[in-house]
N, C-alpha and C positions, 0 to 999 in steps of 0.2 A: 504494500500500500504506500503509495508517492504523497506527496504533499495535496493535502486538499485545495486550497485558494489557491487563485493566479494570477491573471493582473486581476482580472473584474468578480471577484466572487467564482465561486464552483463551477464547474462545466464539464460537460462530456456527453458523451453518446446516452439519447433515455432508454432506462432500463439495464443500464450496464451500469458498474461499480466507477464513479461513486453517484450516479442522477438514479439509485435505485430506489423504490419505496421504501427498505430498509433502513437506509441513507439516509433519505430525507426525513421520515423519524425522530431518528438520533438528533438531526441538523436544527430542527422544529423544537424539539424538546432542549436541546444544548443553548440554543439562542434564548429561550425562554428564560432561562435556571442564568444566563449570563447575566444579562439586562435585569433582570427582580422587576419585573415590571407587570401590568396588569392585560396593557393592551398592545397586539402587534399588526400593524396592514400589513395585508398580503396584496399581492397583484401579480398578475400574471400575462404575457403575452396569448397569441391564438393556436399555439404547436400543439398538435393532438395528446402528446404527452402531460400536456399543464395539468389537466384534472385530477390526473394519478400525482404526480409531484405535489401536488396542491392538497391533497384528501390526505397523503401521506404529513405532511407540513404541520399541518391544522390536528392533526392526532397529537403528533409530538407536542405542540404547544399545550394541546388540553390539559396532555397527560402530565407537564408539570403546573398545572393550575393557573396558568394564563388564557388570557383570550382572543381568537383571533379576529379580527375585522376583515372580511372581503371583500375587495373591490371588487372584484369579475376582471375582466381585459381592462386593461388601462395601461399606457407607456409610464415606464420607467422614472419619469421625473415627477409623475400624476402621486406615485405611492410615495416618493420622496417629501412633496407638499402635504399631503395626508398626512404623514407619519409626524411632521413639526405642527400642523393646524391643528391635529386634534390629538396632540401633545400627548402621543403612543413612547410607547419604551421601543421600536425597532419597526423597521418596516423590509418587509420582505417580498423580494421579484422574482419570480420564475417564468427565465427568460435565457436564451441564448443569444439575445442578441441580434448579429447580424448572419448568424450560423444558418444552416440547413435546417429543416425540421424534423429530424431525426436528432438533432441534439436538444439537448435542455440545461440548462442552468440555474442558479440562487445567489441573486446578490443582495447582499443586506445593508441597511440603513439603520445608524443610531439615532436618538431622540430629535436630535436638533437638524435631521432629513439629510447629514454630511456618510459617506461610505466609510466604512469602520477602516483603522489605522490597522497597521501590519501586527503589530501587538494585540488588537483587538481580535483580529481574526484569528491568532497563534492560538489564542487563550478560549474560542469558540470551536478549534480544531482538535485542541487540548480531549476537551469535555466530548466531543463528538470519539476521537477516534478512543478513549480511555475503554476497559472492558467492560464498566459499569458507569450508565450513564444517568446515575439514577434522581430523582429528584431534590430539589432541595425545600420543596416543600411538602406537607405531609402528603404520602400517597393518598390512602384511600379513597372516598368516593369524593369530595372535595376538587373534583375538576374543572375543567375550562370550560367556557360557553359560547358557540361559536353565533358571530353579529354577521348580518349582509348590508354593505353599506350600498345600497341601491342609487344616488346620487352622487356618485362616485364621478362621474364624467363628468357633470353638471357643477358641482364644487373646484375642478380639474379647470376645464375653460375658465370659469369666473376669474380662477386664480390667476389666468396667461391675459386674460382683458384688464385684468387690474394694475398689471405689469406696464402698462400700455396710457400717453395720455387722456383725459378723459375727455367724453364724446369722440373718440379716436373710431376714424372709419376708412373702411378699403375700397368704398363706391369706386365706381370707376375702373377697379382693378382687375385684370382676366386673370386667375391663376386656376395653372394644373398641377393637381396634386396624386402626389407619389406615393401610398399608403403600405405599401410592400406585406399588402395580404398580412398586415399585422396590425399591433397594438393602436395605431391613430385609426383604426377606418371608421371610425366614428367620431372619433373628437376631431380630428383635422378636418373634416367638412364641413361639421359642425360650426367648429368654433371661425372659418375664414367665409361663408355664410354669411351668420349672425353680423361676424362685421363692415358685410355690406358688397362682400366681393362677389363678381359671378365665377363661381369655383364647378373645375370641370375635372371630379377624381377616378383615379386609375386603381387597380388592385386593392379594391376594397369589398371583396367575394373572400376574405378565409375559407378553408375547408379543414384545417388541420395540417394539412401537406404543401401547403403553397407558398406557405412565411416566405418572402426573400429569395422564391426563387425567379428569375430572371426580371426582376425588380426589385426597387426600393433603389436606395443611394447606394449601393455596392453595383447596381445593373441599370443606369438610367438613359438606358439606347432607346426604351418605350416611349419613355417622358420626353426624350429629347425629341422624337420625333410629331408627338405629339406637341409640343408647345410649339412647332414651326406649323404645323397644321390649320392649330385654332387662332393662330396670330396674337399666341398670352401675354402680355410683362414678363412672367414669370414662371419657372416649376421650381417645387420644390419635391422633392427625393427623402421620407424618411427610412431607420433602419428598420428591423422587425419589432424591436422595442420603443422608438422613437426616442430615444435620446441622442442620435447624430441626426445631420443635417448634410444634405450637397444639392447645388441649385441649380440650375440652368437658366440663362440668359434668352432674351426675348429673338437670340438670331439663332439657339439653340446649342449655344456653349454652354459645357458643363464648368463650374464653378466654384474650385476649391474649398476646404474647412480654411485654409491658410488665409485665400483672399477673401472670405468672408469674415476672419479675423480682421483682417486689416481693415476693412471697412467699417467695423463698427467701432474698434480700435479709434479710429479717424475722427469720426460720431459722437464719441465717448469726450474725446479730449477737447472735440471745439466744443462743446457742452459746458467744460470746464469740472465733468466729473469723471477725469481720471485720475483717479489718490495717485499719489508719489510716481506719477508720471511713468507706469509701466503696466509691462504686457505680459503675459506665460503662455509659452508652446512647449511643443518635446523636444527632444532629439532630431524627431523625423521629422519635422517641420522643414518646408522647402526654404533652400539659400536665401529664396528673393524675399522672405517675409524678412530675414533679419534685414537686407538691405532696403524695405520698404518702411521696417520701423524709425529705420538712423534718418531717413529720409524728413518722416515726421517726426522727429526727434523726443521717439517714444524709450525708455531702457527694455532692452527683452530682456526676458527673465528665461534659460532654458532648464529643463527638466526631463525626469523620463517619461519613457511611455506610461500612459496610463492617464484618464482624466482626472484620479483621486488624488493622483500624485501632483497633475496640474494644478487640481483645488488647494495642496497643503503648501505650495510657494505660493500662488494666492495671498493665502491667510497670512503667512510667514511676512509677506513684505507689500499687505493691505491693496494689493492689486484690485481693479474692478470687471477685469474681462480677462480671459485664459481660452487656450482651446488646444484643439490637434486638427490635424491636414484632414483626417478621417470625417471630418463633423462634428467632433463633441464640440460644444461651445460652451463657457460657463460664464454667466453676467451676475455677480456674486452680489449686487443691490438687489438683484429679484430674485435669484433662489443657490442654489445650495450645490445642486448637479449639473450635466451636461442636458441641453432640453432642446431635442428639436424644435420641437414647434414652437417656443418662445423665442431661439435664436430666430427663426422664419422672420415671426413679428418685428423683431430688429433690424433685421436685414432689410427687409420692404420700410420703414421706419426710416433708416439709410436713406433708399431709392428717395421718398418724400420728402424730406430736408432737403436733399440735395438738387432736387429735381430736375435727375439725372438717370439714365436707365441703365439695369446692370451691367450691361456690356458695356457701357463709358465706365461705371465706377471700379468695377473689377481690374483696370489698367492702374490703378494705386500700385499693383505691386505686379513684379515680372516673375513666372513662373520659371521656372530655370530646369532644363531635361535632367530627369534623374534616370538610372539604369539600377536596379537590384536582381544582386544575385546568392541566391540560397546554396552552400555548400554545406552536405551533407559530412557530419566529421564525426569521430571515432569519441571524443570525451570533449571535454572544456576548457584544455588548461587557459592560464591567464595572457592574454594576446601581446599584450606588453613586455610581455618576456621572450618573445620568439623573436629574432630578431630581423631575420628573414621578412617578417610581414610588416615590421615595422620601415624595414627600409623601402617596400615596397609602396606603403603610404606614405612615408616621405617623399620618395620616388613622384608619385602623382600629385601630392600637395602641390612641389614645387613647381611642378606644369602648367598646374590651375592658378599659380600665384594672383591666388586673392579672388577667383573668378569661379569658386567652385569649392566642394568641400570632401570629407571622407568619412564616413562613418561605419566600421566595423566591429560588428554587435552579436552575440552567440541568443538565438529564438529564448525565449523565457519558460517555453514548454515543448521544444523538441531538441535533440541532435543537428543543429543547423549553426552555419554560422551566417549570418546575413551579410553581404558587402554591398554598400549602396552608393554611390557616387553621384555627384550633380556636377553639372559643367556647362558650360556657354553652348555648344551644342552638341546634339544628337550623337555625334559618329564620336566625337572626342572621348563625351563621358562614356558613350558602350565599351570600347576600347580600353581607357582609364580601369572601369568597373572589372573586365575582362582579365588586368596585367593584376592586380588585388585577388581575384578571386582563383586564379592558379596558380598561385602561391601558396595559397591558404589552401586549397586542395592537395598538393603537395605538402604541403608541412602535416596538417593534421586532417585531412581528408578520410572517409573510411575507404 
């Protein structure tokens, strides 16, 4: 048995160890007995496995004397506001995300709606995988009592309109929306509707089996096609769970996390609400954001992957906007997580202010050709020590002087080592990528 967490909470194949009923259980009842709290939201994406995950979940909670609150379907940032609004001890998603629907996952939220620290989750993994998971409150009949929070979606929009100035309206506006047969197909019509747009959505049929496949923002060949069609502003792309975001432009460009950072980045500052004047991305954040921030003479702040990791430099150095190239975006004056469909609302928010359409605004920043290459290796030693690979990144740093970058990084959950390069163009950085990454297959390759 391997470590349970990963970057984002639990995950794996459902029905297999660890997304098993069994599992999830222990994980229900662990999170219970951690938090000492009364009440926990649950929420869940559309994957036909949620029910099972979910009934199993809701046992374990009873079973140490807490209770769970259900939302039914709701995106990921929905149970997060939950979980702080009606001030639960943890709130709980079962969701894979951006994955296939044959996987499942659980990622959890403490009281104040932020994703548990690495400590938090050691000490929930502790109690999970121990041989006795037993309660810490009295067994006997003394159990849970399971709530349905039936206004679940309804409290959810309110929440992203409040986010928003008031009498704030999208009249006017064409947007197609990208629901990826998951968690928004209901609130993202919804809620861009009600605010006056004429909204024209795509993969909003779930079945169980269809989460994310050949859409949503991992696949937005549909949307793209579709927004040159209807003549929209706008698409937007969310994941299965809805907490990324990726856009497309009204001539039918798709539209980075990076340059939607930068836009609102932009937005944020002539506003005169961005604290201490800075930004947080990853690692894997494209070259051109950094030299689009210097440009607007924003500080980046970089960090690893991961949005949670995003949120804790955030909070570290009172930033007010963070994200990743993926779509996570976090605006830390209106909530907590990454949230698609709040970012959307900013983004279009952007376009209005500026009034300017996204294909003008998106040239804030230069996207800059990246090549990544996955090298399958034998173990992990420490890359800094090999010497070989270090010359070899030197090697191409000093080609790109200054015009390009290197990032060589071992996967967080497989046998890989990632080599990614960015560079001024196409042929260069393949190349560059290419002389990095057979090195690295020769040194430690399997």
């Amino acid at each position: 048995m391997g470590k349970l967490f990963g970057t984002d909470g639990i995950r794996g194949i459902a029905n297999e160890y660890p997304m098993t009923p069994e599992m999830a259980l222990k994980i229900g009842r662990a999170v219970a007995n951690f938090v000492k709290g009364e009440k926990i939201v649950i929420g869940k994406d559309t994957r036909i496995s949620g029910d099972m995950i979910e009934s199993a979940i809701v046992s374990g909670i009873c079973s140490a004397g807490a209770n769970p609150y259900l939302s039914g379907v709701l995106p990921t940032p929905g149970v997060a506001y939950l979980t702080r609004s009606l001030h639960a001890a943890a709130g709980i998603v079962i969701s894979a995300s951006h994955n296939p629907f044959f996987d499942n996952g659980i990622k959890l939220f403490q009281a104040k709606g932020f994703k548990l620290s690495d400590d938090e989750e050691a000490e929930i993994e502790r109690l999970v995988l121990a041989e006795k998971t037993s309660s810490t409150r009295s067994p006997g009949p003394e159990t849970g009592k399971i709530y349905t929070l039936n206004d679940a979606c309804n409290r959810y929009t309110n929440f992203l309109k409040s986010t928003m100035p008031k009498n704030y309206s999208l009249k006017g506006m064409k947007i197609v929306l990208d629901c990826s047969n998951g968690a928004t197909y209901v609130v993202a019509p919804d809620l861009f509707s009600d605010l006056g747009a004429e909204v024209e959505a795509i993969s909003i049929g779930p079945d169980g089996k269809n989460i994310n496949e050949k859409c949503g923002s991992q696949h937005p060949a549909t949307l793209i096609k579709k927004v040159v069609q209807t003549g929209a502003d706008i698409g937007l792309a969310f994941d299965g769970d809805g907490d990324r975001l990726i856009a497309v432009d009204e001539k039918g460009a798709a539209v980075s996390g990076d340059q939607i950072l930068a836009i609102c980045a932009k937005i944020i500052k002539q506003n005169g609400k961005l604290t201490n004047n800075c930004a947080v991305s990853t690692v894997m954040s494209n070259f051109g954001l950094g030299l689009a921030f210097k440009e607007m003479g924003i500080n980046h702040i970089i960090t690893d992957v991961g949005d949670r990791y995003v949120v804790n430099q955030m909070l570290a150095h009172g930033a007010m906007i963070g994200g990743e190239d993926s779509g996570h975006m976090i605006f830390l004056e209106n909530h907590t997580t990454g949230d698609g469909l709040l970012t959307a609302l900013k983004l279009i928010e952007a376009m209005q202010v500026e009034k300017r359409s996204l294909s003008e605004l998106k040239n804030i920043m230069t996207v800059y050709p990246q090549v990544l290459i996955n090298v399958k290796v034998k173990n992990k030693p420490d890359i800094k020590n090999i010497p070989e690979i270090q010359e070899a990144i030197q090697s191409v740093e000093n080609k790109l002087k200054g015009q390009g970058r290197v990032l060589v990084r071992y996967s967080g959950t497989q046998l890989k080592c990632r080599v990614m390069v960015e560079g001024p163009s196409k042929r260069e950085t393949k190349q560059h990528c290419q002389q990095i990454a057979d090195i690295v297959k020769e040194k430690i390759g399997e």
